[in-house]
MDAnalysis code that builds the backbone (N, CA, C; Angstrom):
import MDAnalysis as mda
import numpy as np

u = mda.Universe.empty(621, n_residues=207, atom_resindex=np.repeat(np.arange(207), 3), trajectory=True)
u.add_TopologyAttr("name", ["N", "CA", "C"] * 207)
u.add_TopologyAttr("resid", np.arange(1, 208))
u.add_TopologyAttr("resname", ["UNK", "UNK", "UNK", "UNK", "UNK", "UNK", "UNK", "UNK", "UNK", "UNK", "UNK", "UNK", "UNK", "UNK", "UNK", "UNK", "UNK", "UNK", "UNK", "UNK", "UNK", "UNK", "UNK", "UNK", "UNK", "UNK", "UNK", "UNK", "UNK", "UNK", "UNK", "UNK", "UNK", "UNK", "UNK", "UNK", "UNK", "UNK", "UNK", "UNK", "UNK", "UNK", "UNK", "UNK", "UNK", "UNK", "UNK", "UNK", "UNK", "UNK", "UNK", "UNK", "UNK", "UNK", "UNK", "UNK", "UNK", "UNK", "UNK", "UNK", "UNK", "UNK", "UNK", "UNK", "UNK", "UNK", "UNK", "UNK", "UNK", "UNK", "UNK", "UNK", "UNK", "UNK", "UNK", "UNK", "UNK", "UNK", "UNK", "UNK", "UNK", "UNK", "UNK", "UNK", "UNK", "UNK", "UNK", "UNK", "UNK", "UNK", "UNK", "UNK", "UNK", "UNK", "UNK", "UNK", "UNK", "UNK", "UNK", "UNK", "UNK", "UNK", "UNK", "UNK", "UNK", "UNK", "UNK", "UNK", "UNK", "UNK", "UNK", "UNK", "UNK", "UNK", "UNK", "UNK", "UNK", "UNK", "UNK", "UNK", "UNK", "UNK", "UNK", "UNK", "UNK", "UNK", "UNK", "UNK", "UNK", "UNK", "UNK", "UNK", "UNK", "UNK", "UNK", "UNK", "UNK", "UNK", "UNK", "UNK", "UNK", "UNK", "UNK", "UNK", "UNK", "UNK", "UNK", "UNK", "UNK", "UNK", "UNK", "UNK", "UNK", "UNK", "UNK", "UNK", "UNK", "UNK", "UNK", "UNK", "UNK", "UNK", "UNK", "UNK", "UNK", "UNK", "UNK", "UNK", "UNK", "UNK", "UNK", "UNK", "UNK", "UNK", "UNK", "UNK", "UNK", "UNK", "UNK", "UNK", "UNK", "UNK", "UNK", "UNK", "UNK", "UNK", "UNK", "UNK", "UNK", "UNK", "UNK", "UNK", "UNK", "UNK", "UNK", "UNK", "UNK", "UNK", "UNK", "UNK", "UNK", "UNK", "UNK", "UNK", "UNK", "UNK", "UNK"])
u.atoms.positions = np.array([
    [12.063, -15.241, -16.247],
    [10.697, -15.295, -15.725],
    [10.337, -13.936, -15.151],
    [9.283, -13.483, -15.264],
    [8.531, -12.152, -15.105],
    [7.798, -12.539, -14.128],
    [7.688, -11.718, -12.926],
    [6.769, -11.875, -12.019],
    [6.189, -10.164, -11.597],
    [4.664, -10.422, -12.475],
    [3.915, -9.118, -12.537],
    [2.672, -8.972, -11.292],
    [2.195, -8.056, -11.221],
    [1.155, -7.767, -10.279],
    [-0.101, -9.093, -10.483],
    [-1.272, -8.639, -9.548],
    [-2.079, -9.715, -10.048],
    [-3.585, -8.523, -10.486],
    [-3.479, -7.451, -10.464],
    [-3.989, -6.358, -10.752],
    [-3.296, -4.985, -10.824],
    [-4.098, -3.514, -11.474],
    [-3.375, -2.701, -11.319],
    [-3.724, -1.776, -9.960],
    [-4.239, -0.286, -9.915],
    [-4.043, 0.587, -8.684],
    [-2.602, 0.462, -8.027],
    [-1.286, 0.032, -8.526],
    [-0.369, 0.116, -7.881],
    [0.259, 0.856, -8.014],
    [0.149, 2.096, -8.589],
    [1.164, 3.318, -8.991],
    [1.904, 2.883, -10.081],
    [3.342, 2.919, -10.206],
    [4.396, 2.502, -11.256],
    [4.788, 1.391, -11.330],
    [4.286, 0.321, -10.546],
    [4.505, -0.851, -10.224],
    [5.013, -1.863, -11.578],
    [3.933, -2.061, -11.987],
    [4.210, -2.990, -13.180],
    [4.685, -2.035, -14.138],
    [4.114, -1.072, -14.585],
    [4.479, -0.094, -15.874],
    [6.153, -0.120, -15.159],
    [6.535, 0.477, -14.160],
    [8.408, 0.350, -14.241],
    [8.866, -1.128, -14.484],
    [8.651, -1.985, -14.130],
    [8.706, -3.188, -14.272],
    [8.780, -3.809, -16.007],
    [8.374, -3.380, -16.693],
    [8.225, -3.325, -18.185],
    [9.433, -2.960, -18.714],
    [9.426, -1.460, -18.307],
    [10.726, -0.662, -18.698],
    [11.927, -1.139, -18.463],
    [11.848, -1.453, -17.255],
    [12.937, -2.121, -16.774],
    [13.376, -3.790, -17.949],
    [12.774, -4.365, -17.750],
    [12.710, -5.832, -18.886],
    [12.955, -5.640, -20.020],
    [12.132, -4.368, -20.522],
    [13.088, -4.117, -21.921],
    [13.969, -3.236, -22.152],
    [15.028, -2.690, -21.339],
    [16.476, -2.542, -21.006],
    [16.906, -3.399, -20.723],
    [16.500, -4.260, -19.847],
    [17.537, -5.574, -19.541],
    [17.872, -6.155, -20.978],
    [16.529, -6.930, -21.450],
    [16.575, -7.803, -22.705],
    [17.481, -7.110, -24.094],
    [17.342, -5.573, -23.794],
    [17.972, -5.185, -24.783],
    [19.543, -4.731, -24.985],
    [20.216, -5.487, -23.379],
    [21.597, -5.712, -23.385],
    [22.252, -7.149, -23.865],
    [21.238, -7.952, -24.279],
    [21.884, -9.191, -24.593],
    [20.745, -9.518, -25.525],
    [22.111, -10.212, -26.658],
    [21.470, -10.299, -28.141],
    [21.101, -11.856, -28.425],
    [21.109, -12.491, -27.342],
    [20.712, -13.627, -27.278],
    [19.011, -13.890, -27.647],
    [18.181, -15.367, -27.887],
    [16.975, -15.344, -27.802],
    [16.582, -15.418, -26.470],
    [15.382, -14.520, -26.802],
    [14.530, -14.944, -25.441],
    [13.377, -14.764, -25.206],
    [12.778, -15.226, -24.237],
    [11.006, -16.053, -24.215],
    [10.954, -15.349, -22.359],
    [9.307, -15.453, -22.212],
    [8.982, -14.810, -20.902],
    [8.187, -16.225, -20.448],
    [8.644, -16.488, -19.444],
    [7.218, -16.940, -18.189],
    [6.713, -16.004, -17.701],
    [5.532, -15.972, -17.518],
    [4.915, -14.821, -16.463],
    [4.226, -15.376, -16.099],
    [4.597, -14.916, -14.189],
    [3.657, -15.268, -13.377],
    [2.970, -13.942, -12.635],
    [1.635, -14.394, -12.243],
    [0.916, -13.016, -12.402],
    [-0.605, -12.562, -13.355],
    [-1.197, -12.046, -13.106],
    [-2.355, -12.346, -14.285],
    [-2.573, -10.333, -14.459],
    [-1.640, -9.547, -14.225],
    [-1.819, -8.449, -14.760],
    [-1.042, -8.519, -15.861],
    [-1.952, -7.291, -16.868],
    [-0.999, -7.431, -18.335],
    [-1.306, -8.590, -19.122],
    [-2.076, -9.151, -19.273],
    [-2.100, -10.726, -20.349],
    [-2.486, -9.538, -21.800],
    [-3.085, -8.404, -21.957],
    [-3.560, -7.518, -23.533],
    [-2.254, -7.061, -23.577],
    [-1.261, -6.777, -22.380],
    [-0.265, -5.587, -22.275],
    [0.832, -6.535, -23.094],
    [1.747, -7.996, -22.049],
    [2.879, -8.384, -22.484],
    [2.821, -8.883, -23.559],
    [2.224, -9.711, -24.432],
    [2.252, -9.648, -26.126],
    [2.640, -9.024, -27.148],
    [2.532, -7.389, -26.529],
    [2.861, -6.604, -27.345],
    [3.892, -5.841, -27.385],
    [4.658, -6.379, -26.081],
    [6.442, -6.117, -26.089],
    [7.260, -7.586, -27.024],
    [8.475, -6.929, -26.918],
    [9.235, -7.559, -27.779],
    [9.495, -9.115, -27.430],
    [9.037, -9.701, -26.593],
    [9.578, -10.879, -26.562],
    [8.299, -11.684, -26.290],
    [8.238, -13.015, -26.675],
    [6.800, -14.102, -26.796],
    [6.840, -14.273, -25.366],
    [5.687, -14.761, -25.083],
    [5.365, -15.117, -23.898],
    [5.493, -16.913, -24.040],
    [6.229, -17.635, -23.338],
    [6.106, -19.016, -23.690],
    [4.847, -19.523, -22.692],
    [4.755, -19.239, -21.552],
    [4.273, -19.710, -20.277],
    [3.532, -19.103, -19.672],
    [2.696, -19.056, -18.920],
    [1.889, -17.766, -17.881],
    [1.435, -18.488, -16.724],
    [2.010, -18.372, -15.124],
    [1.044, -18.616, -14.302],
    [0.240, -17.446, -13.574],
    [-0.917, -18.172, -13.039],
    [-1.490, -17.087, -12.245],
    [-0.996, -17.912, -10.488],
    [-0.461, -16.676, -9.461],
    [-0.108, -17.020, -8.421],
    [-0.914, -15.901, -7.630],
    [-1.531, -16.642, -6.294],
    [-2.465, -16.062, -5.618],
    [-1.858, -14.760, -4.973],
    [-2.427, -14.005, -3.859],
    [-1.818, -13.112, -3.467],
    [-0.960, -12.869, -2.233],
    [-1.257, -14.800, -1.678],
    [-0.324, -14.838, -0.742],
    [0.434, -16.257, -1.590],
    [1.291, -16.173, -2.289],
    [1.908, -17.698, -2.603],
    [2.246, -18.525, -1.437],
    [2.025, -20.219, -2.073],
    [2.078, -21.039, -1.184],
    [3.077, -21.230, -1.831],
    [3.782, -22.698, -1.134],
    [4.723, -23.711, -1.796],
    [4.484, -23.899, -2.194],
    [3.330, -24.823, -2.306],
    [2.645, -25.596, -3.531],
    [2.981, -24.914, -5.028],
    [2.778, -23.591, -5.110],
    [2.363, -22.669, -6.334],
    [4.103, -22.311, -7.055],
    [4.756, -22.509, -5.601],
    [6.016, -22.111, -6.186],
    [6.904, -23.443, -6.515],
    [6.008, -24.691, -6.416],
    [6.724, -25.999, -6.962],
    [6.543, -26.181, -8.072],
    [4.938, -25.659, -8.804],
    [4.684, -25.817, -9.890],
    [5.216, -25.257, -11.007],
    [5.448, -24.057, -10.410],
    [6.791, -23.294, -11.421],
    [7.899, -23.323, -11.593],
    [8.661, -23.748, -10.331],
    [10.186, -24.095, -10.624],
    [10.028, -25.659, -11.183],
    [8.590, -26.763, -10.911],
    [8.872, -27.701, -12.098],
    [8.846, -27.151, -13.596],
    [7.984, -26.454, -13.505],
    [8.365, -25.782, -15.254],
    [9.880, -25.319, -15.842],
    [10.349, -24.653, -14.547],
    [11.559, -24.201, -14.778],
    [12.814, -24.911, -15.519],
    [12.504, -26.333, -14.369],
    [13.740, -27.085, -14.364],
    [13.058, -27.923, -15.520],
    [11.972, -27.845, -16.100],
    [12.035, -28.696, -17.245],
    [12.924, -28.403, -18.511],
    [12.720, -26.829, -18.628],
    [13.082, -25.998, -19.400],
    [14.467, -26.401, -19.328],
    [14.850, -26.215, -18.088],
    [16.548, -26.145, -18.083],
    [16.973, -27.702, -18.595],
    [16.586, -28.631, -17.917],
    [17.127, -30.061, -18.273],
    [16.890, -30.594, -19.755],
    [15.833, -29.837, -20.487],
    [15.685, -30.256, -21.983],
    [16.130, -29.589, -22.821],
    [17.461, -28.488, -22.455],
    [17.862, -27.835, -22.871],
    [17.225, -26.928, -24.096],
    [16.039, -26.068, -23.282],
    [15.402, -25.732, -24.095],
    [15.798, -24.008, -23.714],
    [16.428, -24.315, -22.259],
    [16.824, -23.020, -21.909],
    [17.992, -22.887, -21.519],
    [19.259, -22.196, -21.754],
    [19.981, -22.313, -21.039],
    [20.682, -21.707, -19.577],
    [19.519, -20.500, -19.578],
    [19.397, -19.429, -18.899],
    [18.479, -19.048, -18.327],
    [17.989, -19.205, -16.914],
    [16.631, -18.638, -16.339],
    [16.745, -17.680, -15.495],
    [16.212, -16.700, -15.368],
    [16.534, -15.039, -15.148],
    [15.170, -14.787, -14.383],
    [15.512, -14.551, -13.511],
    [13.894, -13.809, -12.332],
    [14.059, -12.489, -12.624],
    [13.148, -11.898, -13.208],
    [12.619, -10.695, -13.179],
    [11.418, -10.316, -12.196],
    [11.936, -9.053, -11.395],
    [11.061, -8.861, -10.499],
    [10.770, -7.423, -9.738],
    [9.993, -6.992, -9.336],
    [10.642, -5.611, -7.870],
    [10.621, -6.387, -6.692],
    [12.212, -5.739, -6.805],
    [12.737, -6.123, -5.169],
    [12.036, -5.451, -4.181],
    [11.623, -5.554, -2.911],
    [11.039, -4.870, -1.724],
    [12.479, -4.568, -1.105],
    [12.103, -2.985, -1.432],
    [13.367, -2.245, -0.293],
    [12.387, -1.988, 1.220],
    [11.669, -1.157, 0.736],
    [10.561, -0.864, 2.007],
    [9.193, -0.575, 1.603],
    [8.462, -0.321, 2.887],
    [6.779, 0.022, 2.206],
    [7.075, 1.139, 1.119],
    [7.875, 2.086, 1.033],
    [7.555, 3.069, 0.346],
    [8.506, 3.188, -0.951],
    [9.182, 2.129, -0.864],
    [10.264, 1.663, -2.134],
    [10.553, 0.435, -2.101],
    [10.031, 0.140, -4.179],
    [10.321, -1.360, -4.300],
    [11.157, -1.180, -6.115],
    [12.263, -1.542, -6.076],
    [13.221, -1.231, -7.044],
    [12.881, -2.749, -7.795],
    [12.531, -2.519, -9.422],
    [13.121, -3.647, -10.158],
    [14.079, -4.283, -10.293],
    [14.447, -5.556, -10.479],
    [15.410, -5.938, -10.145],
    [15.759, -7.465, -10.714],
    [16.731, -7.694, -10.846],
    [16.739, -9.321, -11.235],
    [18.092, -10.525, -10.802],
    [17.789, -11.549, -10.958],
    [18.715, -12.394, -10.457],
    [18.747, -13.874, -11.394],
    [19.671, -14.243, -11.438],
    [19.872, -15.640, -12.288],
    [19.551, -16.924, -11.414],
    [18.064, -17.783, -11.563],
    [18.014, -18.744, -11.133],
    [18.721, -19.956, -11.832],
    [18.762, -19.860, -12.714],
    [19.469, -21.059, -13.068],
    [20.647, -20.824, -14.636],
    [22.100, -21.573, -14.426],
    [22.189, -22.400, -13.442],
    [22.380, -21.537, -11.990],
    [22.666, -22.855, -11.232],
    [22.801, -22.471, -9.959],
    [24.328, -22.195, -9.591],
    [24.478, -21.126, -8.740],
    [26.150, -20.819, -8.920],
    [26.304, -20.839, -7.275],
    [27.099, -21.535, -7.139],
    [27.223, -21.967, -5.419],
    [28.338, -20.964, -5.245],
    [28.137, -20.814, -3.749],
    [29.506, -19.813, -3.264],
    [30.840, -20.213, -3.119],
    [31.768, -19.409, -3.533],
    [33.618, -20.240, -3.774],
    [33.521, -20.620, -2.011],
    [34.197, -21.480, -1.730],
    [34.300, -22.810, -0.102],
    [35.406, -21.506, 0.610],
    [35.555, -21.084, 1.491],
    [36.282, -20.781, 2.253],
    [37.257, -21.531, 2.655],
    [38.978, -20.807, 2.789],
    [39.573, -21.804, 2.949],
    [40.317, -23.121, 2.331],
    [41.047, -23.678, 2.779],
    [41.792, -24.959, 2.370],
    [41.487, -26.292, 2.142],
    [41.135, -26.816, 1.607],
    [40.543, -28.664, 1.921],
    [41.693, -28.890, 3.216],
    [40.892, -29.624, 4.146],
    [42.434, -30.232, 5.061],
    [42.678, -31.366, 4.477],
    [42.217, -32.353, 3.663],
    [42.501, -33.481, 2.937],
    [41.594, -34.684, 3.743],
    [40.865, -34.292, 4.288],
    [39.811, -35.285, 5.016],
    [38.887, -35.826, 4.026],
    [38.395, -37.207, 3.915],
    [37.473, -37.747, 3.631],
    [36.526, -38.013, 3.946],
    [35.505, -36.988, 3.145],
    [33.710, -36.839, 3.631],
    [32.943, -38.470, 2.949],
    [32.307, -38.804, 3.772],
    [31.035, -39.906, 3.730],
    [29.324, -39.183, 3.478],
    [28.978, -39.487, 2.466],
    [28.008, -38.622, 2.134],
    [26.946, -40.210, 2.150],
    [25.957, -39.834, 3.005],
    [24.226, -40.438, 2.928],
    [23.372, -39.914, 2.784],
    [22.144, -40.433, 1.593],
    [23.230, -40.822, 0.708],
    [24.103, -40.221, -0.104],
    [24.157, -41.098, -1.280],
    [25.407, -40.624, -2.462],
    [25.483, -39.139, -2.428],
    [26.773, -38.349, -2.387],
    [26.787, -37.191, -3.049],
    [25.840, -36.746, -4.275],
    [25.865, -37.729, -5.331],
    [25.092, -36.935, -6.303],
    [23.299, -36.946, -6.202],
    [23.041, -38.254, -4.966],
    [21.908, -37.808, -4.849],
    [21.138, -36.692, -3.853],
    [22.219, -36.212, -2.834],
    [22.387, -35.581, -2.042],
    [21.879, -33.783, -2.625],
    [23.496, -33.625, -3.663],
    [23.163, -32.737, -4.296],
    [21.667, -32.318, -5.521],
    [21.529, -33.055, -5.762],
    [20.105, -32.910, -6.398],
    [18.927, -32.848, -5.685],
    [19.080, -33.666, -4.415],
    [18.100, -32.869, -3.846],
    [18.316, -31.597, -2.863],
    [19.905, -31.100, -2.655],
    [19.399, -29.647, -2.263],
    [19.403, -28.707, -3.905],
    [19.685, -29.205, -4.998],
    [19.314, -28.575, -5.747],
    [17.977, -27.969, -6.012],
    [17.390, -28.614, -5.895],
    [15.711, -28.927, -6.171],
    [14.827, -27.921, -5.445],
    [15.807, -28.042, -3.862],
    [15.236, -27.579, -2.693],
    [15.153, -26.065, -3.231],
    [16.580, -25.778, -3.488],
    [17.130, -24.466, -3.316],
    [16.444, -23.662, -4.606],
    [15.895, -24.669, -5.660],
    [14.991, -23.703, -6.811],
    [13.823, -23.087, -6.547],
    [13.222, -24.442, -5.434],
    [11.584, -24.324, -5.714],
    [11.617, -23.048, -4.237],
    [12.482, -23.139, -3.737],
    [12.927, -21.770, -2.649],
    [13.195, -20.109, -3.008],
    [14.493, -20.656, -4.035],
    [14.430, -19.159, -4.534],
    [13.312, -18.939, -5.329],
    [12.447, -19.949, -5.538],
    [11.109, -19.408, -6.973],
    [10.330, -18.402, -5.453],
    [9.727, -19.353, -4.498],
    [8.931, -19.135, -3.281],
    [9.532, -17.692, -2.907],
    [10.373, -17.356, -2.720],
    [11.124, -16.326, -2.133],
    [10.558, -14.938, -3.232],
    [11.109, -15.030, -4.209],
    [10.951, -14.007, -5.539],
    [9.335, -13.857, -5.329],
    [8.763, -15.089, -5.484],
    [7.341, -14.720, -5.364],
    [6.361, -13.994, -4.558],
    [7.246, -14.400, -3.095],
    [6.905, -13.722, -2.093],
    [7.651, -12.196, -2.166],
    [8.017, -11.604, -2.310],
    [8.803, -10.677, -1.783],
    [8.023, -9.750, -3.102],
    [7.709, -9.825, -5.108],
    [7.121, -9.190, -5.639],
    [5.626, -9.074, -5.001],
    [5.026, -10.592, -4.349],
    [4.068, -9.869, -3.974],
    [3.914, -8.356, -2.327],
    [4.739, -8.703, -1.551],
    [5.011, -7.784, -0.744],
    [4.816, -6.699, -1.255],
    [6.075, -6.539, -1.997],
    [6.091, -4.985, -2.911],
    [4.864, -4.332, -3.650],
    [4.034, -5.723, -4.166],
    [3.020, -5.033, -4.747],
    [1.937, -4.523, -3.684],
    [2.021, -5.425, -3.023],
    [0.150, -4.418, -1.535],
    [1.103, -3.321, -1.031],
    [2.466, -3.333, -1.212],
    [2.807, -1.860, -0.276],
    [2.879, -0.978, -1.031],
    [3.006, -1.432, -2.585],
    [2.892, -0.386, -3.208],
    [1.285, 0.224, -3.583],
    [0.580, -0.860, -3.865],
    [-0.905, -0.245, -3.911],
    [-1.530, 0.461, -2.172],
    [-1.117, -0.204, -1.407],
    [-1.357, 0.763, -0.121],
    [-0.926, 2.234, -0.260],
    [0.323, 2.578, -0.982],
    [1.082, 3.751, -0.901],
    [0.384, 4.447, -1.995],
    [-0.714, 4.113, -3.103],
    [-0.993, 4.654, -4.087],
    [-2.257, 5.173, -3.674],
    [-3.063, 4.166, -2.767],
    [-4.517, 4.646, -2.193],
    [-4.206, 5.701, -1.383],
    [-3.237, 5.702, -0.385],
    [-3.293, 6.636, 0.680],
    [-3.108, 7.586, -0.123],
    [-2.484, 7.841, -1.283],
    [-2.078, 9.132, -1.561],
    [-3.192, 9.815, -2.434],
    [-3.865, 8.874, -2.882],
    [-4.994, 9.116, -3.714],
    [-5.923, 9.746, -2.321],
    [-6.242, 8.898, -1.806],
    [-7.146, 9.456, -0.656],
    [-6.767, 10.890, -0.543],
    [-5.211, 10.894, -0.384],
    [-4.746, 12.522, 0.397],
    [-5.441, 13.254, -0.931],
    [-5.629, 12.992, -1.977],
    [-5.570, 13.616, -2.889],
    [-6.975, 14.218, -3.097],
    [-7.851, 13.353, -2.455],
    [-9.521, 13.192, -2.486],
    [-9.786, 14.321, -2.006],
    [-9.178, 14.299, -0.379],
    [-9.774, 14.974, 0.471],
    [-9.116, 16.624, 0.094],
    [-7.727, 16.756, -0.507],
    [-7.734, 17.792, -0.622],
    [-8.820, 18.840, -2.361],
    [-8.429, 17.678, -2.782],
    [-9.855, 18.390, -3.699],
    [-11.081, 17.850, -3.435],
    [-11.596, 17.765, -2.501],
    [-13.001, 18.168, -1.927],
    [-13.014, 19.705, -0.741],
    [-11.939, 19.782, -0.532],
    [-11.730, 21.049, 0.251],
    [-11.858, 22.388, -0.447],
    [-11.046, 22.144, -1.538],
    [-11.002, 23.052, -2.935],
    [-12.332, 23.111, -3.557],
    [-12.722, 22.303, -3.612],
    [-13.623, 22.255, -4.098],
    [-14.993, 23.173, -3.767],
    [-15.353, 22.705, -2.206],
    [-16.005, 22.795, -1.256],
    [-16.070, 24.346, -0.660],
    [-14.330, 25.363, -0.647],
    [-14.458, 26.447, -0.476],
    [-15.086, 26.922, -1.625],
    [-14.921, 26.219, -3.115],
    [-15.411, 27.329, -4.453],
    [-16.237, 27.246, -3.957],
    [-17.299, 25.930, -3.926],
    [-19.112, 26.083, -3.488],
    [-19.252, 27.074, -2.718],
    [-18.728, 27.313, -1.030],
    [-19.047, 28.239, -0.938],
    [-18.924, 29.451, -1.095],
    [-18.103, 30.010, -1.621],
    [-17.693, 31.294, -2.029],
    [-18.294, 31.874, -3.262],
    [-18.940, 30.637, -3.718],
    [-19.956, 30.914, -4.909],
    [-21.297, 30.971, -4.261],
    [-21.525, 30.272, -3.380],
    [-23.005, 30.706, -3.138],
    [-23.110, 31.848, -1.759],
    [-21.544, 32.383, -1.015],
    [-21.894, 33.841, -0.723],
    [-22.111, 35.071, -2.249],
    [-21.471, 34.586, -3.081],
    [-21.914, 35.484, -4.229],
    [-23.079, 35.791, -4.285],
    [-23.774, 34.428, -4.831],
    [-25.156, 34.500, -5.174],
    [-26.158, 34.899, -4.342],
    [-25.952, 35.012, -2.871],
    [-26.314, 35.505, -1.723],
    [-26.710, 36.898, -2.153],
    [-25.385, 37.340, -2.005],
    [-24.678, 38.450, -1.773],
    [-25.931, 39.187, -3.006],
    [-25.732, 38.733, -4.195],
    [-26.500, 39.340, -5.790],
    [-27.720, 39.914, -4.993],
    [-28.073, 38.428, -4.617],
    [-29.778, 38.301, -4.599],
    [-30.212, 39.442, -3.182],
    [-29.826, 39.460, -2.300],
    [-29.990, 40.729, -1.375],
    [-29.194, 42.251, -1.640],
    [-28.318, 42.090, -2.424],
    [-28.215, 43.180, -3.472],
    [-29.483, 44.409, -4.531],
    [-29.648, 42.834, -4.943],
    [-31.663, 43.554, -6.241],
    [-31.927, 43.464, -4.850],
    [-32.410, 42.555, -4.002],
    [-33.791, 43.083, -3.164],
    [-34.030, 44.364, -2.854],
    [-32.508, 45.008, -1.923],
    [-32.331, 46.422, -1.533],
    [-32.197, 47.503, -2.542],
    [-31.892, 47.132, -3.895],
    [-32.407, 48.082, -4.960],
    [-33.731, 47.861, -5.254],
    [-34.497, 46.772, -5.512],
    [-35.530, 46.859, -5.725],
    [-36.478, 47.640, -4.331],
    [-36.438, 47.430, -3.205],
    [-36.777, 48.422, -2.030],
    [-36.700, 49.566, -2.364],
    [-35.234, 49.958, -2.666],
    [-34.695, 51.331, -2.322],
    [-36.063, 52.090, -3.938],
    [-36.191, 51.354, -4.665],
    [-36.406, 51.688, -5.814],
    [-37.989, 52.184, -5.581],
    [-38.372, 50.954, -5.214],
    [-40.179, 51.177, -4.396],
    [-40.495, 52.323, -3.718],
    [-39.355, 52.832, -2.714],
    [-39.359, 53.368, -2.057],
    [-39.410, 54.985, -2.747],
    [-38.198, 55.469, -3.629],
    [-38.488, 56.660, -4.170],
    [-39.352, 57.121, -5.094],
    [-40.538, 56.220, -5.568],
    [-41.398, 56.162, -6.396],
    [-42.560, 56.351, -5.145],
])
């Protein structure tokens, strides 16, 4: 799953984000299909190498709500074995001024090795273990979806913040540049025009 801007002005944002996806995809020779969530790029991703199966659009602050609707897509995919592999593609937020592409395997889900020994105690699970586990399964998808979602969008306003300011810096210094040519062009033209006058004087004058 691809999670792209929801517009551009973001500097390298999505364009690295691309690059990045097709290096990844092009280390494994397996098939593969995109979700994208996000509504930048719908003329752009078509025309990379891999189909688009899915597309959401997610607002610019995601709710839960938005991130249930997609990890239900997810886990449909996974349980109808239509996928066997679901892969978040994303930029990670390092800081306002760096956000690295990046990716992680949502599904399956790979729990952490248990610390330690069993002491041989017998756990009572309410309820059942297996219904237990399915629902922190569930929990823990529509979480890491919420999480990924949140965190590309972070990256993206800090990165379009970091693209305006610099643009701005960029404004003001060519209006400065700018602003000395004007005037240094119109002491010229100054300069010309009381130039002829005092020849034209001086000229009046020896006649």
């Amino acid at each position: 799953m691809l999670i792209v801007g929801n517009r551009g002005l973001c500097g390298t944002y999505n364009s690295a984000l691309l690059r990045y996806l097709e290096e990844l995809a092009a280390q494994d020779a397996r098939e593969k299909s995109l979700i994208v969530c996000g509504r930048w790029g719908k003329d752009v991703l078509p025309g990379i190498m891999l189909p688009v199966r899915e597309s959401f659009e997610v607002s610019d602050a995601p709710e839960s709500a938005e991130a249930q609707a997609v990890a239900a897509y997810l886990r449909k995919l996974y349980t109808e074995g239509e996928a066997d592999e679901i892969v978040l593609v994303y930029q990670q937020f390092k800081s306002v001024l760096q956000q690295s592409p990046g990716s992680r395997t949502l599904l399956p889900l790979r729990l952490p090795e248990a610390e330690g020994a069993e002491d041989g105690r017998r756990v009572i699970f309410e309820p059942d273990r297996e219904s237990l586990l399915c629902a922190l399964a569930d929990m823990a998808l529509v979480n890491g979806v919420h999480a990924a979602l949140l965190e590309a969008r972070t990256g993206e306003h800090a990165a379009r913040m970091t693209a305006m300011t610099a643009a701005a810096d960029n404004t003001e210094e060519l209006i400065g540049a700018l602003t000395l040519q004007l005037n240094h062009a119109r002491q010229a033209a100054i300069t010309t025009e009381i130039s002829e006058i005092a020849g034209g004087a001086e000229a009046l004058k020896n006649k």
